[in-house]
N, C-alpha and C positions, 0 to 999 in steps of 0.2 A: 465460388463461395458466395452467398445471400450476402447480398448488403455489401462487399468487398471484404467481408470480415468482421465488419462492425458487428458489437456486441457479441462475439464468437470468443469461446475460448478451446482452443487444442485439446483435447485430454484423453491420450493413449489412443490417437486418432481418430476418435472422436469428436464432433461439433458439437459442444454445449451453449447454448442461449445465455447467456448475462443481462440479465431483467434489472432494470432500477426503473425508480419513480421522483415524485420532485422532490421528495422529504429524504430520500437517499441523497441526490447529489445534492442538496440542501446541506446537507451533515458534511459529507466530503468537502465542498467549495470553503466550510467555513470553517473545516482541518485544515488545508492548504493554508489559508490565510496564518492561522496559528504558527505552521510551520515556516512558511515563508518569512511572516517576523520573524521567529528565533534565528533563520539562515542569515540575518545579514551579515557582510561580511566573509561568509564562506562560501568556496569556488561550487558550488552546488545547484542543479537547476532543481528545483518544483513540478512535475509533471500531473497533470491532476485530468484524469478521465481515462478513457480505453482504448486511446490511440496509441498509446506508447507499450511495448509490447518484449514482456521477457521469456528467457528460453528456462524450459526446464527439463526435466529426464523425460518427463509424461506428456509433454507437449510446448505449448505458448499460455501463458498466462497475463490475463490484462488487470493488472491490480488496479483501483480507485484511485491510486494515489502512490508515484513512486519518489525517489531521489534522488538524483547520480550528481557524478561530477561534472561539473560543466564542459567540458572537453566532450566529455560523450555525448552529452547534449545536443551536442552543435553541432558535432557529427552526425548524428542521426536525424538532425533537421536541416542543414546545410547537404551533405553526401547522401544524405539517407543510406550512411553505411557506420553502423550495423543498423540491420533491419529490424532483428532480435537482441537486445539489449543483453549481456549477459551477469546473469544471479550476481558473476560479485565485484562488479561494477555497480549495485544497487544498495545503496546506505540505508533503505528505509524504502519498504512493503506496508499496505495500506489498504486492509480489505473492509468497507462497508456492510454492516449484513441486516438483518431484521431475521430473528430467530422463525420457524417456519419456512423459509423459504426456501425455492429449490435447489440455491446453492450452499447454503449454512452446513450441509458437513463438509465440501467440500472444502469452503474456509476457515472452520473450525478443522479438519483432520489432516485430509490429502495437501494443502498448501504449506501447512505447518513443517510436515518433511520434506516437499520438495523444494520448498525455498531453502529452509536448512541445510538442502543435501546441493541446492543452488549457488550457498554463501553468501545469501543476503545476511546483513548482519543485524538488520532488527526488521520484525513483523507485529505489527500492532492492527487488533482485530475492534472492531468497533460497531457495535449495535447500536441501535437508535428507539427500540421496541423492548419490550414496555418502558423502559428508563435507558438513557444514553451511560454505556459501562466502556471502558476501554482498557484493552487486554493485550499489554506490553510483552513480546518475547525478544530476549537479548541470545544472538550465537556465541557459543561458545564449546568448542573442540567438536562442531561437526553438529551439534544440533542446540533446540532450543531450551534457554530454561526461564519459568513464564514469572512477571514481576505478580502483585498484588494486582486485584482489577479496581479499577478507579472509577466511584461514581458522582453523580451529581451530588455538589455541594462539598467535594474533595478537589485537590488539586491533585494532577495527571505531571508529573517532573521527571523528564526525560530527557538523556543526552544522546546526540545523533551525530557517530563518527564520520571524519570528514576531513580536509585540508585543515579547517579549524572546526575542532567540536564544536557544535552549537548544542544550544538549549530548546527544551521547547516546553510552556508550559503552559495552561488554564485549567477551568472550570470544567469537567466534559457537558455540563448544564449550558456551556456558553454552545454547543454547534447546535442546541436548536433556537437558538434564539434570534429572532427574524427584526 
């Protein structure tokens, strides 16, 4: 596999490319931190980049940004077992995008069910292009139903199940701010 995998995502066995740039993981690194405050306290690890790696119907999926439980965490970096993290062990999916680009429907349509059909229990999609919006989906009986999209100069208030719910909350105007 190129690169050991890196930047690769599975899809109906398929090799798909996952392209970022500095202003993508710019956005993500400064979701993480958002989330990572809200998590204090809860048995939750922070995973942020394309190393960590879920299983879905259609293949492996490397979201931007995921959540698990700690336990599973440390298994998978301690054991490295599991290799493939499963959907619903995953509190919180986290796809980065910029509208045009070559994975946008796939984060916008195909992720939406198979994380759903995965059991992750919340998927929150996030642009950065032309304005930073972010677009909450909560499971419930098997698939998703989508909050309001939250833009700059709004606050983004969301709760993320877990040992202890946390919160998580800002400006989406704050992840591009350098």
């Amino acid at each position: 596999m190129p690169g050991g995998g890196k930047g690769y995502e599975l899809e109906d066995g398929w090799l798909v490319e996952v392209v970022s740039g500095a202003r993508h993981n710019h956005v993500a690194q400064r979701l993480g931190r958002f989330i990572d405050a809200g998590a204090v306290g809860a048995a939750v690890h922070l995973c942020v980049g394309s190393g960590w790696e879920i299983s879905t119907r259609s293949g492996v999926r490397k979201p931007d940004i995921i959540v698990v439980p700690r336990e599973v965490a440390r298994a998978a970096v301690v054991a490295e077992v599991p290799k493939l993290i499963p959907g619903t062990e995953v509190r919180l999916a986290v796809e980065v995008i910029a509208p045009g680009s070559g994975t946008e429907r796939t984060d916008r349509v195909r992720k939406v069910h198979e994380y759903a059909a995965a059991g992750i229990s919340q998927y929150w999609i996030v642009e950065h292009q032309p304005d930073v919006q972010v677009h909450r989906m909560v499971l419930s009986d098997g698939t998703y139903g989508a909050d309001p999209v939250v833009g700059p100069g709004a606050v983004f208030d969301a709760v993320v199940e877990a040992d202890q719910p946390f919160r998580v909350t800002f400006d989406p105007a704050a992840l591009l701010a350098v």
